[in-house]
VEXROMI-734403 format. One line per field, with one value per atom (N, C-alpha, C): x, y, z; atom name. Coordinates in steps of 0.02 Angstrom, whole numbers, plus 32768, in hexadecimal, padded with zeros to 4 digits. Each point is the difference from the previous one (the first is absolute). Layout:
x <- X; ...
y <- Y; ...
z <- Z; ...
atomo <- CA; ...
***
This chain:
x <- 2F86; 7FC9; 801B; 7FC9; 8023; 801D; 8031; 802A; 802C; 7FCE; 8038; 8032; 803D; 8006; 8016; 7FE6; 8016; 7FCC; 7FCF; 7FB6; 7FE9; 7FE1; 7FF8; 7FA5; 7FC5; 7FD6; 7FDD; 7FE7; 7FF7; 7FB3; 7FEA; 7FB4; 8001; 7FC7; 7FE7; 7FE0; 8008; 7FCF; 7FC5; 7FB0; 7FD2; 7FEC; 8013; 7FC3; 8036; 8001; 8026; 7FCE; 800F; 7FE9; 8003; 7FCF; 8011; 7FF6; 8014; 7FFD; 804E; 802A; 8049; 8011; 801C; 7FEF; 8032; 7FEA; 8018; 8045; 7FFA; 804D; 802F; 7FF3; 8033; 8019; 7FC7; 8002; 7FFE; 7FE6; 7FE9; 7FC7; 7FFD; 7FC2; 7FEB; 7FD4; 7FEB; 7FF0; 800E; 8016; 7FDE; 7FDC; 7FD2; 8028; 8021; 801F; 7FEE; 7FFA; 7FD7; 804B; 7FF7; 803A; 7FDB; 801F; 7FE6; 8026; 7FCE; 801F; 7FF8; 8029; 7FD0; 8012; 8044; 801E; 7FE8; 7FD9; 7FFD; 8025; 8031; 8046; 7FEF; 7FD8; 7FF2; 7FD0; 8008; 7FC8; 7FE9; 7FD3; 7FE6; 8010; 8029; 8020; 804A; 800F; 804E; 801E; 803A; 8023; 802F; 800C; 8024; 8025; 803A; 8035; 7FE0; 7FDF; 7FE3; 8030; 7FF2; 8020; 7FCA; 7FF6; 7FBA; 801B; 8008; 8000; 7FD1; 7FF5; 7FD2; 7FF1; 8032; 7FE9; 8049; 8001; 8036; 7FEC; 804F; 800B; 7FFF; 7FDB; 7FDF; 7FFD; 8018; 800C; 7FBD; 8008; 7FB7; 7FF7; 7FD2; 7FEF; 7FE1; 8033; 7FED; 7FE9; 7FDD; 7FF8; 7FE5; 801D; 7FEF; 7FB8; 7FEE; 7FA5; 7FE1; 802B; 7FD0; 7FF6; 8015; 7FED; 7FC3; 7FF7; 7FC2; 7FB0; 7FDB; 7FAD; 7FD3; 7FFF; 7FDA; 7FC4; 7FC3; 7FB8; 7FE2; 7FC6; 7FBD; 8004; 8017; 7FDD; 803C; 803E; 8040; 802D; 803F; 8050; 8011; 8011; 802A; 803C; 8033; 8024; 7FEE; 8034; 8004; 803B; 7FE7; 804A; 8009; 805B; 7FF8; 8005; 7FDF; 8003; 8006; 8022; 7FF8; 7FBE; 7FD0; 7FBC; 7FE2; 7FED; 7FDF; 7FCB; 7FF0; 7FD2; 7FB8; 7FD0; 7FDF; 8019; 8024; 8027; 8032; 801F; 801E; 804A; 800E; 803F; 7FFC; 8057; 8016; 7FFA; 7FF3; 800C; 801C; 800D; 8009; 7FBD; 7FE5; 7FC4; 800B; 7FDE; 7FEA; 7FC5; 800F; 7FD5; 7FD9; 7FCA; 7FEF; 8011; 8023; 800B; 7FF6; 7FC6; 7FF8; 8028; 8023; 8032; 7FE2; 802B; 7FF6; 8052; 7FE0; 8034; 800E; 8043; 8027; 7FF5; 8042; 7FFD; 8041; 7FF5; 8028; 802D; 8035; 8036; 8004; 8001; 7FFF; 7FDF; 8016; 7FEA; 7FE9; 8026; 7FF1; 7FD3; 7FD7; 7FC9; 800C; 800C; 801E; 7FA2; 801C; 7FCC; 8013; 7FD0; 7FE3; 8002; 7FCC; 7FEE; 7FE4; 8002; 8001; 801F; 8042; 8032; 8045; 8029; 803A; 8022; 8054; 8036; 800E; 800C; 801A; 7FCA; 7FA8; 7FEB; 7FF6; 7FF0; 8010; 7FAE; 8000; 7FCF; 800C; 7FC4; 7FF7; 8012; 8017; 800F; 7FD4; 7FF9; 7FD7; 7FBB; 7FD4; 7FCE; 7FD5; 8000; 7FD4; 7FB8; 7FF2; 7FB5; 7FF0; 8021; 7FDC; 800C; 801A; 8013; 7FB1; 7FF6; 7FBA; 8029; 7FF1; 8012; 8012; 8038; 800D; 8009; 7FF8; 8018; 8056; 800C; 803D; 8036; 8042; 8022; 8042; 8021; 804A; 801B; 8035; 8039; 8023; 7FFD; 8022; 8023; 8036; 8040; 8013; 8001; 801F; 7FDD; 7FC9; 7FF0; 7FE5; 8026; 7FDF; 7FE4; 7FCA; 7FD9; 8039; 7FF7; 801E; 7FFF; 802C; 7FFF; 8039; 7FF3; 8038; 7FD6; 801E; 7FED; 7FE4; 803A; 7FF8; 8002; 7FC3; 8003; 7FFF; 801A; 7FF9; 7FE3; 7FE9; 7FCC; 8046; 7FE3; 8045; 8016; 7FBA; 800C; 8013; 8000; 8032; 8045
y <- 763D; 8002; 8007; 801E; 8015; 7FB7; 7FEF; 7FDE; 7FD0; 7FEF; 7FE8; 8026; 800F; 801E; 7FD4; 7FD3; 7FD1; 7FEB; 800B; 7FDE; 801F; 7FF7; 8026; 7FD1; 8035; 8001; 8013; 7FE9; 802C; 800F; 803D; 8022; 8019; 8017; 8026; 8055; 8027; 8035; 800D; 7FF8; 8000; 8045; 8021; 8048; 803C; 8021; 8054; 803C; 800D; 8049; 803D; 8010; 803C; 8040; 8003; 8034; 8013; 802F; 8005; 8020; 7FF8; 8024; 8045; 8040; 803F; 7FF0; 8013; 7FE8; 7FEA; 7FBB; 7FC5; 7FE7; 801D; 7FEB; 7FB1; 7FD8; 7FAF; 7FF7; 7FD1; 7FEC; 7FB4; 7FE4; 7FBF; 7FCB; 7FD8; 7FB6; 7FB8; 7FE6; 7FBB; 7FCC; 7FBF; 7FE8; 7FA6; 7FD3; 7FBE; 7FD8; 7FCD; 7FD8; 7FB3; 7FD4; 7FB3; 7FF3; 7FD5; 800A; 7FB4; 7FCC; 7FB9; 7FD2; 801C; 7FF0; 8026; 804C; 801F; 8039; 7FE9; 804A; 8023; 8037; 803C; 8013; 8016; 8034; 8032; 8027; 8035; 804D; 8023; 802E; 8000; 7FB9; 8006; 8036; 801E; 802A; 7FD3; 8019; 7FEE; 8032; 7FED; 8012; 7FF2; 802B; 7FF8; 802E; 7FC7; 8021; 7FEB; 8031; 8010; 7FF8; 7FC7; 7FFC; 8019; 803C; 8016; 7FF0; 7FD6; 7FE9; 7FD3; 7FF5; 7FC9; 802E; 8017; 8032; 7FAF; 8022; 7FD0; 8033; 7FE7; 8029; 8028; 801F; 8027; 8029; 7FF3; 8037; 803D; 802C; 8045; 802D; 8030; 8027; 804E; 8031; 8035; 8011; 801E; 8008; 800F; 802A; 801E; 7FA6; 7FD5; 7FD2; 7FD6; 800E; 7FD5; 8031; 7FE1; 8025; 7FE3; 8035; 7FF8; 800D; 7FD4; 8006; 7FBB; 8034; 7FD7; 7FA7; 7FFD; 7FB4; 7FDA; 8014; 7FEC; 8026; 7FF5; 801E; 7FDB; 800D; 7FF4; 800C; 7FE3; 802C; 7FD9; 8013; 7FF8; 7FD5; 7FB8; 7FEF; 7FF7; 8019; 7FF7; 7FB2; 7FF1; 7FAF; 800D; 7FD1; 7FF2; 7FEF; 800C; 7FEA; 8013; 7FC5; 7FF6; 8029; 8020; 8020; 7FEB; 8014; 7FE2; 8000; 802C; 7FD5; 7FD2; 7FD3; 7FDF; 8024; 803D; 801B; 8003; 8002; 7FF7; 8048; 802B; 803A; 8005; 803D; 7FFE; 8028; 7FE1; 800D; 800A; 8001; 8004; 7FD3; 7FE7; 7FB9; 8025; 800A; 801B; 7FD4; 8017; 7FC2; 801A; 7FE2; 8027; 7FE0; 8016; 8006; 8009; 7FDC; 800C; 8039; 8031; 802B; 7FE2; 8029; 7FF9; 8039; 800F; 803F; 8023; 804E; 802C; 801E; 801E; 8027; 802C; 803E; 8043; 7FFC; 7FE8; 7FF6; 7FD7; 7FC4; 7FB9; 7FE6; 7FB8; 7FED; 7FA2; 7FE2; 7FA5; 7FF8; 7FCA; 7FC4; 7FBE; 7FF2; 7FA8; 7FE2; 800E; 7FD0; 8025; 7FCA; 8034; 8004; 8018; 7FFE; 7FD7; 7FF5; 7FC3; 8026; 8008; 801E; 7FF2; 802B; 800A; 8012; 8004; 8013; 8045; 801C; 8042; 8015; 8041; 800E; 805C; 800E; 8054; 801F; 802C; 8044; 8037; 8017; 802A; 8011; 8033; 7FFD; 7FC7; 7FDC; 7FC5; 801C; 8034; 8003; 8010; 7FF8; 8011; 7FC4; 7FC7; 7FB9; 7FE4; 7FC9; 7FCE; 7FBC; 7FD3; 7FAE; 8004; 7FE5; 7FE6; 8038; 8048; 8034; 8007; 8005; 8005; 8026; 7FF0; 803A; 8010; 8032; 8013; 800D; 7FE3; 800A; 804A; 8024; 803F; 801B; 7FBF; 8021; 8032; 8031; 8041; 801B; 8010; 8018; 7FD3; 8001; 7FC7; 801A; 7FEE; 801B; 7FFB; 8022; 7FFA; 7FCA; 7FDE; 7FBE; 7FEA; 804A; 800C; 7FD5; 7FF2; 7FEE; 8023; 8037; 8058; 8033; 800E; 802D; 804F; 8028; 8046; 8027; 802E; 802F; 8049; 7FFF; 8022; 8049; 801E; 8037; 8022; 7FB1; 8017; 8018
z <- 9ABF; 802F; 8046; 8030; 804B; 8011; 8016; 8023; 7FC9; 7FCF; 7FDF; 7FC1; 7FF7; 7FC0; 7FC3; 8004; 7FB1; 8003; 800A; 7FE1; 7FC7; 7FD4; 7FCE; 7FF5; 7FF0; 7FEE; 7FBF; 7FC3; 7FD1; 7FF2; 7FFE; 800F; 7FB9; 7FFF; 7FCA; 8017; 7FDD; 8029; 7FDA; 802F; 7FFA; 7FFF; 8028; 8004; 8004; 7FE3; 8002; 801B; 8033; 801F; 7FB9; 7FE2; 7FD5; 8024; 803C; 801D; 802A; 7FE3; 802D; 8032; 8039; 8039; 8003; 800D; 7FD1; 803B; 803D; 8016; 8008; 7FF4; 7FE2; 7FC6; 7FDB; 7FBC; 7FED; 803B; 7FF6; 7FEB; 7FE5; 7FDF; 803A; 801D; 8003; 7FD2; 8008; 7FCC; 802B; 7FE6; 802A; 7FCA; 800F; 7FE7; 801D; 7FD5; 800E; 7FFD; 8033; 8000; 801A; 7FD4; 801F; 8030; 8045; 8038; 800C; 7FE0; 800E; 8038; 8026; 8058; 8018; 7FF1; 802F; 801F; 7FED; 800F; 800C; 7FDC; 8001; 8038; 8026; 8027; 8000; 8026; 7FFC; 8024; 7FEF; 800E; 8001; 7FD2; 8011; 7FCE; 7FF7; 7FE2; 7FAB; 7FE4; 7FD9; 7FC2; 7FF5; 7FB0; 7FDC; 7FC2; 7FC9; 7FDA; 7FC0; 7FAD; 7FE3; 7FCF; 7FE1; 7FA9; 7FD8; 7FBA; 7FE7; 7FC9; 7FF2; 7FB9; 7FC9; 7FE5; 7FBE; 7FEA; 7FC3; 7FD0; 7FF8; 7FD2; 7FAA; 7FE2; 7FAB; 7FBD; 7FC9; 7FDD; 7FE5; 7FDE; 7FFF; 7FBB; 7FE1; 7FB8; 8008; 8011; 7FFE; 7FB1; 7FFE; 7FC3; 8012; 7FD3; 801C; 8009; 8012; 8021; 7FB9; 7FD0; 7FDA; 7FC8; 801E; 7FC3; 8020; 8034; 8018; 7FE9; 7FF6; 7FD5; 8045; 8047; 8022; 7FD8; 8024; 8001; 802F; 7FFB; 8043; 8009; 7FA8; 7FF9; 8006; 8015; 7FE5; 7FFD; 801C; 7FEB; 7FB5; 7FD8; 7FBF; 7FF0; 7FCA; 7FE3; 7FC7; 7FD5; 7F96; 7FFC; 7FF5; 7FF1; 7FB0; 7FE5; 7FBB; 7FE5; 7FE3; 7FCF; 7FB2; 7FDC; 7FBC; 7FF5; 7FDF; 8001; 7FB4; 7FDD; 7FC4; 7FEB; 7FDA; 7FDF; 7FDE; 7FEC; 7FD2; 7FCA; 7FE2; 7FBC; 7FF1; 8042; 8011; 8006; 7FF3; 800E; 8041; 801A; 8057; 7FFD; 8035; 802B; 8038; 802B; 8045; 802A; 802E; 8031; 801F; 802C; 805F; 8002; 803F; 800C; 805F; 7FF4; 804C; 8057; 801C; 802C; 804C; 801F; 804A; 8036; 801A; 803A; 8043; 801A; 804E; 8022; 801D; 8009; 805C; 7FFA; 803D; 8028; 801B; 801D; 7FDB; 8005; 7FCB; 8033; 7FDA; 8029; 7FC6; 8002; 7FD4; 7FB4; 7FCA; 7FDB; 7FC9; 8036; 7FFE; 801F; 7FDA; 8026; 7FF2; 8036; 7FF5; 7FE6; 7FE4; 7FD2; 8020; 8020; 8027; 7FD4; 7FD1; 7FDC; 7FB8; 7FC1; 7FC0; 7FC8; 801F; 7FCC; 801A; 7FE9; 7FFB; 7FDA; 8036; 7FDE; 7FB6; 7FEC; 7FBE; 7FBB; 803A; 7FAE; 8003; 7FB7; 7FF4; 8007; 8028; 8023; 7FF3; 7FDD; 7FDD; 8045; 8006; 8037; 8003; 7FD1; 7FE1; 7FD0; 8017; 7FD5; 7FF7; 804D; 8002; 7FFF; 8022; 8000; 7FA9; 7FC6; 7FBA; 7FE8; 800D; 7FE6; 8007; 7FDF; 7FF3; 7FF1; 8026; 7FE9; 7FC3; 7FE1; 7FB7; 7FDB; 802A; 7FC1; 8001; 7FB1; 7FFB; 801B; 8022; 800E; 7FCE; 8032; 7FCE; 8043; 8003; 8044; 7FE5; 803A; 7FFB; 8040; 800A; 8044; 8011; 7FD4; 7FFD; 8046; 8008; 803B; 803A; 802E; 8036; 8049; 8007; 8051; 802F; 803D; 8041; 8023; 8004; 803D; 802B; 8030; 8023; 804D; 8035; 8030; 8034; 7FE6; 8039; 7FCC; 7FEB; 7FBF; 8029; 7FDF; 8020; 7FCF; 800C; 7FE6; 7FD2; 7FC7; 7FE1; 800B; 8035; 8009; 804E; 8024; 8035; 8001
atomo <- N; CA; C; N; CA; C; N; CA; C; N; CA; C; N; CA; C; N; CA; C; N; CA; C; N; CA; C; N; CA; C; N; CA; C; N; CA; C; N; CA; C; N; CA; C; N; CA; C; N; CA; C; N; CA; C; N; CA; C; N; CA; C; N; CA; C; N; CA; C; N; CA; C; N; CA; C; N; CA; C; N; CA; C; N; CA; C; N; CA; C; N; CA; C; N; CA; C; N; CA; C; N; CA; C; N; CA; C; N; CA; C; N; CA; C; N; CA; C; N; CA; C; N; CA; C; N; CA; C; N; CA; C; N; CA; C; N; CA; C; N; CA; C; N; CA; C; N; CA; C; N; CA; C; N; CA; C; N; CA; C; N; CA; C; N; CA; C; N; CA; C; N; CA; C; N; CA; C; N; CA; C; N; CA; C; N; CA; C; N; CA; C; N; CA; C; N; CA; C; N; CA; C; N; CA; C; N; CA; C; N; CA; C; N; CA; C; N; CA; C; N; CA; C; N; CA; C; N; CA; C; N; CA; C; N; CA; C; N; CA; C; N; CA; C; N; CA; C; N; CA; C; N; CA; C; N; CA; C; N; CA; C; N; CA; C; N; CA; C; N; CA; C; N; CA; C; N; CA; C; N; CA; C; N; CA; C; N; CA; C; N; CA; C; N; CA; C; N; CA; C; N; CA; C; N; CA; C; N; CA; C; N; CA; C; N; CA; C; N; CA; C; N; CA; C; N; CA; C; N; CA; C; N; CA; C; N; CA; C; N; CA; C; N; CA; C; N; CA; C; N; CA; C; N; CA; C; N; CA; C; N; CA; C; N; CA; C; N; CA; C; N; CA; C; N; CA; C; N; CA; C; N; CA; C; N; CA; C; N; CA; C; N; CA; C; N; CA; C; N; CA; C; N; CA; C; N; CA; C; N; CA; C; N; CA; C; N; CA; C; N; CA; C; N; CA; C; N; CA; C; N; CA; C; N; CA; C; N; CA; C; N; CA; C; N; CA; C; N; CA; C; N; CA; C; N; CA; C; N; CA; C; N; CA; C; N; CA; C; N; CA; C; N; CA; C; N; CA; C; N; CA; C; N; CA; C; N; CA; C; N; CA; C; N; CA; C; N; CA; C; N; CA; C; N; CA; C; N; CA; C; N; CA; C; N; CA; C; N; CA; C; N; CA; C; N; CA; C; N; CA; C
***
Protein backbone atom coordinates (compact mmCIF):
# COMPACT_ATOMS: atom_id res chain seq x y z
CA UNK A 1 0.00 0.00 0.00
CA UNK A 2 1.13 3.79 -0.80
CA UNK A 3 3.69 4.45 1.86
CA UNK A 4 3.90 1.41 3.43
CA UNK A 5 5.61 -1.67 1.61
CA UNK A 6 5.15 -4.59 4.09
CA UNK A 7 1.64 -4.14 4.82
CA UNK A 8 -0.24 -6.67 3.33
CA UNK A 9 -4.18 -6.59 3.00
CA UNK A 10 -6.30 -9.53 1.86
CA UNK A 11 -9.58 -8.52 -0.46
CA UNK A 12 -11.67 -10.44 -2.43
CA UNK A 13 -12.77 -9.24 -5.96
CA UNK A 14 -16.33 -8.27 -6.15
CA UNK A 15 -17.15 -6.87 -9.59
CA UNK A 16 -15.27 -7.49 -13.09
CA UNK A 17 -15.73 -4.88 -15.85
CA UNK A 18 -16.84 -7.30 -18.85
CA UNK A 19 -15.98 -4.75 -20.99
CA UNK A 20 -11.88 -4.45 -22.19
CA UNK A 21 -10.49 -1.33 -23.07
CA UNK A 22 -9.43 -1.87 -26.99
CA UNK A 23 -6.05 0.14 -26.25
CA UNK A 24 -4.73 -1.15 -23.26
CA UNK A 25 -6.12 -4.18 -23.23
CA UNK A 26 -7.16 -3.67 -19.22
CA UNK A 27 -9.99 -4.75 -17.92
CA UNK A 28 -11.41 -2.85 -14.45
CA UNK A 29 -11.62 -4.95 -11.28
CA UNK A 30 -13.76 -3.49 -7.92
CA UNK A 31 -12.18 -5.46 -5.17
CA UNK A 32 -13.66 -5.46 -1.19
CA UNK A 33 -11.15 -5.33 1.57
CA UNK A 34 -11.91 -5.25 5.52
CA UNK A 35 -10.76 -2.05 6.74
CA UNK A 36 -11.29 -2.41 10.69
CA UNK A 37 -8.20 0.49 11.75
CA UNK A 38 -9.05 2.11 8.92
CA UNK A 39 -5.79 2.05 6.92
CA UNK A 40 -7.13 2.18 3.84
CA UNK A 41 -8.25 5.36 2.17
CA UNK A 42 -9.75 6.71 -0.65
CA UNK A 43 -7.71 7.15 -3.70
CA UNK A 44 -4.68 5.69 -2.34
CA UNK A 45 -2.59 3.57 -4.93
CA UNK A 46 -1.52 0.11 -4.39
CA UNK A 47 0.65 -3.51 -5.54
CA UNK A 48 -1.89 -5.97 -6.27
CA UNK A 49 -1.47 -9.83 -7.01
CA UNK A 50 -4.56 -11.22 -8.15
CA UNK A 51 -4.90 -15.30 -7.09
CA UNK A 52 -7.26 -16.45 -9.46
CA UNK A 53 -7.84 -19.58 -8.10
CA UNK A 54 -6.19 -23.26 -6.08
CA UNK A 55 -5.21 -25.39 -8.58
CA UNK A 56 -7.65 -29.08 -7.09
CA UNK A 57 -7.69 -32.17 -8.68
CA UNK A 58 -10.45 -32.55 -11.06
CA UNK A 59 -12.59 -35.39 -13.06
CA UNK A 60 -12.27 -34.68 -16.48
CA UNK A 61 -14.12 -36.91 -19.40
CA UNK A 62 -14.20 -36.53 -22.99
CA UNK A 63 -17.38 -34.41 -24.08
CA UNK A 64 -18.73 -37.12 -26.12
CA UNK A 65 -19.48 -39.05 -22.72
CA UNK A 66 -21.61 -36.42 -21.18
CA UNK A 67 -25.80 -36.83 -22.55
CA UNK A 68 -26.56 -33.04 -22.61
CA UNK A 69 -30.34 -32.19 -22.23
CA UNK A 70 -32.88 -29.41 -20.98
CA UNK A 71 -33.62 -31.30 -17.80
CA UNK A 72 -30.07 -32.27 -16.92
CA UNK A 73 -26.34 -33.02 -17.94
CA UNK A 74 -25.76 -36.92 -17.49
CA UNK A 75 -23.36 -39.51 -18.10
CA UNK A 76 -23.64 -43.72 -17.87
CA UNK A 77 -21.84 -45.04 -15.23
CA UNK A 78 -20.89 -48.87 -15.62
CA UNK A 79 -22.07 -51.05 -12.36
CA UNK A 80 -22.37 -54.80 -11.70
CA UNK A 81 -26.15 -54.79 -11.36
CA UNK A 82 -28.61 -57.78 -10.72
CA UNK A 83 -31.16 -58.82 -13.03
CA UNK A 84 -34.64 -60.05 -12.68
CA UNK A 85 -33.45 -63.49 -12.92
CA UNK A 86 -31.09 -62.90 -10.26
CA UNK A 87 -28.00 -63.30 -12.62
CA UNK A 88 -25.12 -60.40 -12.15
CA UNK A 89 -24.63 -58.30 -15.46
CA UNK A 90 -22.79 -55.19 -16.40
CA UNK A 91 -25.08 -51.75 -16.70
CA UNK A 92 -25.12 -48.22 -16.73
CA UNK A 93 -26.57 -46.54 -13.82
CA UNK A 94 -27.86 -42.80 -15.10
CA UNK A 95 -25.96 -40.16 -13.13
CA UNK A 96 -26.53 -36.24 -13.55
CA UNK A 97 -23.45 -34.18 -13.16
CA UNK A 98 -22.58 -30.91 -12.55
CA UNK A 99 -20.10 -29.80 -15.34
CA UNK A 100 -17.07 -27.55 -15.08
CA UNK A 101 -15.45 -25.72 -17.57
CA UNK A 102 -13.88 -27.60 -20.78
CA UNK A 103 -10.57 -27.14 -22.58
CA UNK A 104 -10.80 -28.83 -26.20
CA UNK A 105 -12.27 -31.95 -25.75
CA UNK A 106 -12.46 -32.27 -22.32
CA UNK A 107 -15.17 -31.16 -20.03
CA UNK A 108 -14.20 -31.19 -15.66
CA UNK A 109 -17.10 -32.74 -13.48
CA UNK A 110 -17.89 -30.74 -10.00
CA UNK A 111 -19.90 -32.96 -8.99
CA UNK A 112 -21.32 -36.63 -10.04
CA UNK A 113 -18.79 -38.78 -10.61
CA UNK A 114 -15.67 -39.82 -8.26
CA UNK A 115 -12.35 -40.89 -9.70
CA UNK A 116 -12.07 -44.19 -10.72
CA UNK A 117 -15.63 -45.12 -11.80
CA UNK A 118 -16.05 -46.41 -15.20
CA UNK A 119 -18.09 -44.02 -17.12
CA UNK A 120 -19.41 -45.05 -21.08
CA UNK A 121 -17.55 -42.60 -23.67
CA UNK A 122 -19.57 -43.42 -26.25
CA UNK A 123 -22.99 -43.82 -27.77
CA UNK A 124 -24.50 -42.28 -24.67
CA UNK A 125 -27.38 -40.72 -26.37
CA UNK A 126 -28.76 -44.76 -27.25
CA UNK A 127 -28.03 -46.03 -23.52
CA UNK A 128 -31.43 -46.21 -21.05
CA UNK A 129 -30.77 -46.74 -17.14
CA UNK A 130 -29.93 -50.43 -16.39
CA UNK A 131 -29.56 -51.40 -20.07
CA UNK A 132 -26.86 -53.75 -20.46
CA UNK A 133 -23.41 -52.92 -21.82
CA UNK A 134 -20.21 -54.61 -23.50
CA UNK A 135 -16.90 -52.62 -23.05
CA UNK A 136 -15.32 -52.17 -26.40
CA UNK A 137 -11.68 -50.18 -25.97
CA UNK A 138 -10.66 -50.77 -29.25
CA UNK A 139 -11.99 -47.50 -30.41
CA UNK A 140 -11.75 -44.48 -28.13
CA UNK A 141 -13.30 -40.73 -28.64
CA UNK A 142 -10.91 -37.73 -28.74
CA UNK A 143 -9.77 -36.24 -25.47
CA UNK A 144 -7.17 -34.20 -26.46
CA UNK A 145 -6.98 -30.72 -24.68
CA UNK A 146 -5.97 -28.94 -28.05
CA UNK A 147 -7.62 -31.16 -30.52
CA UNK A 148 -6.88 -30.19 -34.20
CA UNK A 149 -9.06 -30.71 -37.02
CA UNK A 150 -7.48 -33.66 -39.30
CA UNK A 151 -7.65 -31.83 -42.32
CA UNK A 152 -5.53 -28.97 -41.56
Amino acid sequence: MEGSKDTEFRGRVSAIDPVVNDATRNVQVQATFPNPRGELKPGMYATVRVVVGESQPTVALPSSAINYAPYGNSVFILENMKGQDGKTYLGVRQQFVKLGRSEGDQVSILDGVKAGDQVATSGVFKLRPNAPVKVNNTVTPSDSTAPKPEDS
